[in-house]
DRENDRENKOL-916160 format. One line per field, with one value per residue (C-alpha): x, y, z. Coordinates in pm, whole numbers, plus 50000, padded with zeros to 5 digits. Layout:
BEGIN
X	(X/...)
Y	(Y/...)
Z	(Z/...)
***
This chain:
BEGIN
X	(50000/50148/50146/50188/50195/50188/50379/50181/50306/50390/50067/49918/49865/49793/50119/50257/50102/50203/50529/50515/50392/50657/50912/50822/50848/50550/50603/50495/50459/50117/50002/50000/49583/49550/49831/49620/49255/49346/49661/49883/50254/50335/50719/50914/51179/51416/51443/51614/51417/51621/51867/51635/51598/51246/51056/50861/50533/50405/50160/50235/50066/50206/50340/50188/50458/50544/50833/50875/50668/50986/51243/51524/51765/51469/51495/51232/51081/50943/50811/51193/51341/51640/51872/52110/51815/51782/51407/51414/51343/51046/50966/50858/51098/51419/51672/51997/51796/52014/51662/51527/51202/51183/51164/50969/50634/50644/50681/50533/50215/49900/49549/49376/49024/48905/48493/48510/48438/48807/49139/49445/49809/49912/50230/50239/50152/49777/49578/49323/48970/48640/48356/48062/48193/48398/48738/49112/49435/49679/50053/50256/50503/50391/50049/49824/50009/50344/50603/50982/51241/50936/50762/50373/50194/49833/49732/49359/49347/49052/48644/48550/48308/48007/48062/47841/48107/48423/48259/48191/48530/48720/48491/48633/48982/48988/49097/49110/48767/48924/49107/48767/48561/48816/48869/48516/48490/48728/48588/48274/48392/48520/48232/47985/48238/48230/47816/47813/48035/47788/47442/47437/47301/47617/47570/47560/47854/48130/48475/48606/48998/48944/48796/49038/49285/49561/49388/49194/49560/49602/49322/49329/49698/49713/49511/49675/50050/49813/49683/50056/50232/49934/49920/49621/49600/49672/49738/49809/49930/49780/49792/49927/49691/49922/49799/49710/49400/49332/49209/48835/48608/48361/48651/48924/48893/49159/49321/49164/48973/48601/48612/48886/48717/48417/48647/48853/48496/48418/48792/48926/49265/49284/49441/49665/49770/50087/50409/50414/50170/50023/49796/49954/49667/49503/49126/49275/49509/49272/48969/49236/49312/48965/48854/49185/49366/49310/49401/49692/49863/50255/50413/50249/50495/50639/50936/51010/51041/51069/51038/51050/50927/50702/50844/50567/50649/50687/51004/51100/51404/51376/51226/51160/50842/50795/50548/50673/50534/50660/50584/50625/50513/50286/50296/49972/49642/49446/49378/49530/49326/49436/49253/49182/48995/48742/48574/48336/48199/47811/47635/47260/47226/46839/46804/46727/47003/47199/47019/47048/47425/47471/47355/47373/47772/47800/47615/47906/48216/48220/48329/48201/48014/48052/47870/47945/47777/48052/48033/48154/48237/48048/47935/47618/47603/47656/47819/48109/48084/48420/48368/48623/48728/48933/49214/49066/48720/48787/48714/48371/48259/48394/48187/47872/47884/47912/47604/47487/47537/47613/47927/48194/48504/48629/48966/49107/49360/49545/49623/49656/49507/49304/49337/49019/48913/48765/48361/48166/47781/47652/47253/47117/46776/46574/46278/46003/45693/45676/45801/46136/46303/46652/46888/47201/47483/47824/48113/48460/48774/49144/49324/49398/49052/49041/48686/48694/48369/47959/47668/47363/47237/46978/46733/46659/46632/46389/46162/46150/46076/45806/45654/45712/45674/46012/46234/46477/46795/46660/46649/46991/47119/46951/47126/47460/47429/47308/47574/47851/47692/47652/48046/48177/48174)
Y	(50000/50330/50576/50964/51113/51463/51632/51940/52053/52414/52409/52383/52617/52587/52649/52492/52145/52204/52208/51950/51756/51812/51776/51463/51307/51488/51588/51984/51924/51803/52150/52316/52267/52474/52767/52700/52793/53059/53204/53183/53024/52815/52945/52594/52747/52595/52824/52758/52736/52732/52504/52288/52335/52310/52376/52699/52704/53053/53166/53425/53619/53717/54052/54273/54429/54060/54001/53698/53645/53348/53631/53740/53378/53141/52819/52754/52485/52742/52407/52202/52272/52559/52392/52723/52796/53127/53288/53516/53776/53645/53830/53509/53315/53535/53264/53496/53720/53999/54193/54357/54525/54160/54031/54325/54139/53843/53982/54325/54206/54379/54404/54733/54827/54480/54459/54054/53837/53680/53796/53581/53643/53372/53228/53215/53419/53297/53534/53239/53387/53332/53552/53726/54071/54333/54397/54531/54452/54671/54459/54737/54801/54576/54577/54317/54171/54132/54214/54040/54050/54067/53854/53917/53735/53657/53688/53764/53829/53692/53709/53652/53347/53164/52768/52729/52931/52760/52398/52540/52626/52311/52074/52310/52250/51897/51721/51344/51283/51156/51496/51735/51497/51598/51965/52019/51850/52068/52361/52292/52172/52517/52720/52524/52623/53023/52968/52880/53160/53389/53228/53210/52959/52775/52879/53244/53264/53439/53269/53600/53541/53140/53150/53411/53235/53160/53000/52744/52697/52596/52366/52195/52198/51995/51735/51685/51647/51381/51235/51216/51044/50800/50702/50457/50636/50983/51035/51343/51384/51657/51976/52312/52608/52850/53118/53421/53647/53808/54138/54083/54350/54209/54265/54071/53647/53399/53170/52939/53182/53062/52923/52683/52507/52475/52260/52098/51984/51758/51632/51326/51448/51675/52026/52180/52504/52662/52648/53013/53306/53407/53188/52869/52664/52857/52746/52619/52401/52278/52184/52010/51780/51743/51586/51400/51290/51019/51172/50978/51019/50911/50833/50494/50177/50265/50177/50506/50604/50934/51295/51666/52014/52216/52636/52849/53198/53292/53272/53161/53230/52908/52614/52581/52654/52377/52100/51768/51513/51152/50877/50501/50142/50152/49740/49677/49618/49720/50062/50144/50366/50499/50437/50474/50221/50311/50062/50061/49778/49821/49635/49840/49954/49901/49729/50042/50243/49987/49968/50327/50325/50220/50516/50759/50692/50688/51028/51172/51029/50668/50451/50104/50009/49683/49524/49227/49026/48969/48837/49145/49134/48917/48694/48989/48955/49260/49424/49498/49819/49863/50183/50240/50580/50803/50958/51289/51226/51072/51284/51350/51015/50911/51157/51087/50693/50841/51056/50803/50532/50644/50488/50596/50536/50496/50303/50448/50226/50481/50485/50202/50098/49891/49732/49853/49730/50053/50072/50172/50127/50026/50032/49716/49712/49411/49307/49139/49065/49340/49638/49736/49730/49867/49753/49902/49676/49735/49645/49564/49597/49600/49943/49794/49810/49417/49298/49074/49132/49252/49211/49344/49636/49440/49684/49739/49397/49329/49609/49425/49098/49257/49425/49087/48806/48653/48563/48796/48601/48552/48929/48963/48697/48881/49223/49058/48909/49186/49430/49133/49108/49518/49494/49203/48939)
Z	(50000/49872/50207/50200/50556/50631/50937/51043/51340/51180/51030/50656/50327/49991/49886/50152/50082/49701/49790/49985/49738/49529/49732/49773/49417/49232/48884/48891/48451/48570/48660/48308/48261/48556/48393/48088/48230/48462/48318/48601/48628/48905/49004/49201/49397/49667/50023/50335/50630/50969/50806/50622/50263/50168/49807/49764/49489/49455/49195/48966/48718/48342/48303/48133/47974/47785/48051/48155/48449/48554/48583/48370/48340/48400/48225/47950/48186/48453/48692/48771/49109/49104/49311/49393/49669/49509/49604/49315/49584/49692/50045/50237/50140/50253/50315/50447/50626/50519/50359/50690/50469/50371/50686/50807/50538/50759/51134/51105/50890/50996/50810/50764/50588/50622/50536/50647/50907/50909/50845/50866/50906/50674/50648/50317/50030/49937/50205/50209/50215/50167/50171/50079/50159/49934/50115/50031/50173/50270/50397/50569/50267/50000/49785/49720/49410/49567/49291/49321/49024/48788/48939/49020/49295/49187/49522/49501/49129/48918/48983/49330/49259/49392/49491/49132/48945/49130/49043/48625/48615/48727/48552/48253/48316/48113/48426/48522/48681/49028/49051/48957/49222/49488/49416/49393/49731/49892/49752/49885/50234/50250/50149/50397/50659/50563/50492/50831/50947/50785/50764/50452/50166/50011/49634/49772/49929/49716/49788/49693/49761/49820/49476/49317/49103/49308/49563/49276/49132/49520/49559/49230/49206/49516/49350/49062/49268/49444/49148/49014/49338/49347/49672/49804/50186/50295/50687/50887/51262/51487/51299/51446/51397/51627/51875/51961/51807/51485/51378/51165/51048/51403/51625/51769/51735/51884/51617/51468/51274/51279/50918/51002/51296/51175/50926/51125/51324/51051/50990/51088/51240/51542/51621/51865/51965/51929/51910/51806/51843/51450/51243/51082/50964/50670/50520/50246/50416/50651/50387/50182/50473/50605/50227/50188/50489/50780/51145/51302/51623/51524/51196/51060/51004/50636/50404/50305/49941/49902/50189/50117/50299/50162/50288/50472/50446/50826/50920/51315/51540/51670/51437/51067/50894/50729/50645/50586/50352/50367/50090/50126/50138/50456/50461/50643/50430/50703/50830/51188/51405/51718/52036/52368/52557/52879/53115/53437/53620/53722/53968/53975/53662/53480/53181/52995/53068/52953/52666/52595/52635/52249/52158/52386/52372/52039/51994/52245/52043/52123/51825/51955/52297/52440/52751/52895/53204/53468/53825/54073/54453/54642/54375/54221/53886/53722/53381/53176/52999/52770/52505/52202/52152/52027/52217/52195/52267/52615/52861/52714/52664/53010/53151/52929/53102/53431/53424/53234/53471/53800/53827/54030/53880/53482/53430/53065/52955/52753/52373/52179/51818/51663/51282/51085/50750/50512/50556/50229/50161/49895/49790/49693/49459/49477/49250/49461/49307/49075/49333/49354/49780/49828/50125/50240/50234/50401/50219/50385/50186/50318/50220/49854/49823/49781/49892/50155/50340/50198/50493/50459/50668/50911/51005/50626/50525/50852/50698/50362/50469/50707/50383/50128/50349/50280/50541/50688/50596/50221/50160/50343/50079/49802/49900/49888/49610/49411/49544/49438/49107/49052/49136/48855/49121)
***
């Protein structure tokens, strides 16, 4: 199985994740649809960050003047690596430090006239927005389009479009169809989060800067460096968003802006604060690995391939600002999911609370509920109650089964894992007598996606058999059958 695992404890952009990517083996060739539709260039440059030397992907826009927007010397090919480390001036990306009106963009950057509900310090050069407001920037010493030995940032340039408009133009970019299904997933996990911010209906929410050029070459460019390493599982470990509070049109918000948790809600990985005071995780960044990435506590078991660091355009006294992206052979077909483990012993509990406990658990975090009768002291029977969850979500389930319950004590017996197989459903149609039934059926499949598992979903089945007089287990058998059949089997 073909691993990629991302390292974000400095956080995650656009650009940073593109550079990541390739870093990490991508070929950046398979960009040029998105230069093509939006006329952009994608500039690969190599910076040193703190020592390490990580790749830089900014977005810039043609000049007008018919200079080359690559900068006097460029080679032809505008997308391979320039190994001398030279930034072509690039403000963020000040490797010597000698530039102090360089350095004074990334440590003295303030927002002013603002008519939105977030503004971020970003660490990189995409100002990450998205909103149904108008709004202008204003960076201490430096406009909006950012201009370094000829070259032009596209920072914000383009229409500010609707979700609707965003969606048009990818499906117009002639893209493989795995690549336009997950860009247009991104895009909308990130307009549901700023519809939410706002109140307002999804296809009226302008992206403005999120869907601005740059940021689209962001989103989409991230899944065609995916497309190209094709890997079968993406994981992430906890993901920095930094500290600190923000200046917004409303007032002043601690990081995480608004936008990005109500993201990172719905993602599988978790957060943490710090380890420096400004914004590190960006919209962007964080809807990208809420579509595409599994949340991991450690580094999975991997023959590595292939690493590289993606630059960030803060730069820090004391640690690089980086994001790491590792690529390997993660060995196991299975998926592994970190847990924790809680358990009680109850010896008065009613037969429906513990009957309730399924899913009262489960609606505070629990992943599975287990409970078992035991013998406690003095030979009363009584019951086992052990509850899978993640590492995160234990002190709120814990204390959901003690209200719950009653009980007294919870033992947690820290974090382990457990070896999952991938869960998909699939909807089974069944002709019976003339009417057509469907039943859910959940299929099983190691992380190759080889089959190796298809039951039918009970409770659907039951209703079916209740309506057509066949037994239960017949329409379960039908349902499987039809689902193997529907996939070559």
């Amino acid at each position: 199985m073909r691993l990629l695992a991302f390292d974000g404890r400095m956080g995650a952009s656009g650009d940073m994740l593109l550079g990541a990517l390739v870093a990490a083996g991508a070929d950046p060739s398979v960009l040029s649809p998105v230069e093509d539709a939006l006329d952009v260039t994608y500039r690969v440059h190599e910076v040193d960050k703190n020592g390490i030397l990580a790749t830089k992907v900014d977005v810039l826009l043609p000049e007008t003047d018919g200079g080359d927007p690559r900068g006097e010397g460029h080679d032809d090919d505008h997308r391979r690596l320039r190994a001398d480390g030279d930034d072509g001036g690039d403000s963020d990306n000040d490797a010597d430090g000698d530039d102090e009106d360089e350095h004074s963009h990334q440590h003295q950057y303030r927002h002013h006239d603002h008519a939105h509900d977030e503004e971020h310090p970003h660490h990189d050069d995409d100002h990450e927005h998205s909103h149904d407001h108008s709004h202008s920037h204003s960076h201490d010493d430096h406009d909006h389009h950012h201009s370094h030995d000829d070259h032009t940032h596209a920072e914000g340039h383009g229409p500010h479009r609707t979700f609707p408009e965003v969606v048009e133009l990818v499906e117009s970019m002639g893209l493989p169809a795995g690549v336009v299904e997950d860009a247009t997933a991104i895009f909308r996990v990130l307009g549901e989060a700023e519809a939410k911010v706002h109140g307002t209906d999804l296809d009226e929410t302008h992206f403005h800067e999120v869907g601005a050029d740059d940021a689209i070459a962001d989103v989409v460019g991230v899944c065609l460096l995916l497309d190209d390493l094709d890997v079968d599982r993406i994981v992430t470990g906890p993901v920095a968003v930094g500290g600190g509070e923000a200046e917004m049109s409303h007032g002043t918000y601690p990081v995480p802006a608004p936008a990005v948790l109500n993201i990172t809600a719905a993602a599988d990985w978790s957060v943490r604060g710090g380890p420096v005071e400004t914004e590190l995780l960006t919209p962007t960044g964080a809807a990208i690995l809420a579509h595409l990435a599994e949340g991991v506590e450690t580094l999975p078991s991997m023959s590595v391939e292939s690493s590289g660091y993606g630059a960030g355009g803060w730069d820090f006294p004391d640690r690089p600002n980086v994001l790491r992206a590792v690529v390997g052979d993660g060995g196991s077909r299975l998926v592994r999911d970190e847990i924790s483990v809680l358990e009680t012993n109850l010896d008065d509990a009613t037969p429906e609370v513990l009957g309730g406990l399924q899913e009262t658990l489960k609606d505070a975090g629990a992943r599975d509920v287990s409970i078992v009768p035991t013998t406690m002291k003095k030979s009363r029977p009584g019951h086992l109650v052990k509850v899978v969850v993640k590492p995160e979500d234990a002190e709120r389930v814990a204390y959901r089964l003690a209200v719950e319950t009653g009980t007294l004590g919870i033992r947690e017996h820290g974090a382990g894992h457990r070896w999952t197989a991938r869960r998909e459903f699939e909807t089974a149609t069944l002709a019976i007598d003339g009417d057509d039934y469907e039943v859910s059926v959940k299929v099983g499949s190691d992380a190759d996606g080889v089959v190796y598992d298809r039951s039918a979903e009970y409770d659907d089945a039951l209703a079916v058999a209740n309506e057509t007089g066949l037994p239960v287990r017949e329409v379960m058998r039908r349902a499987v059958d039809a689902v193997s059949s529907d996939d070559g089997e």
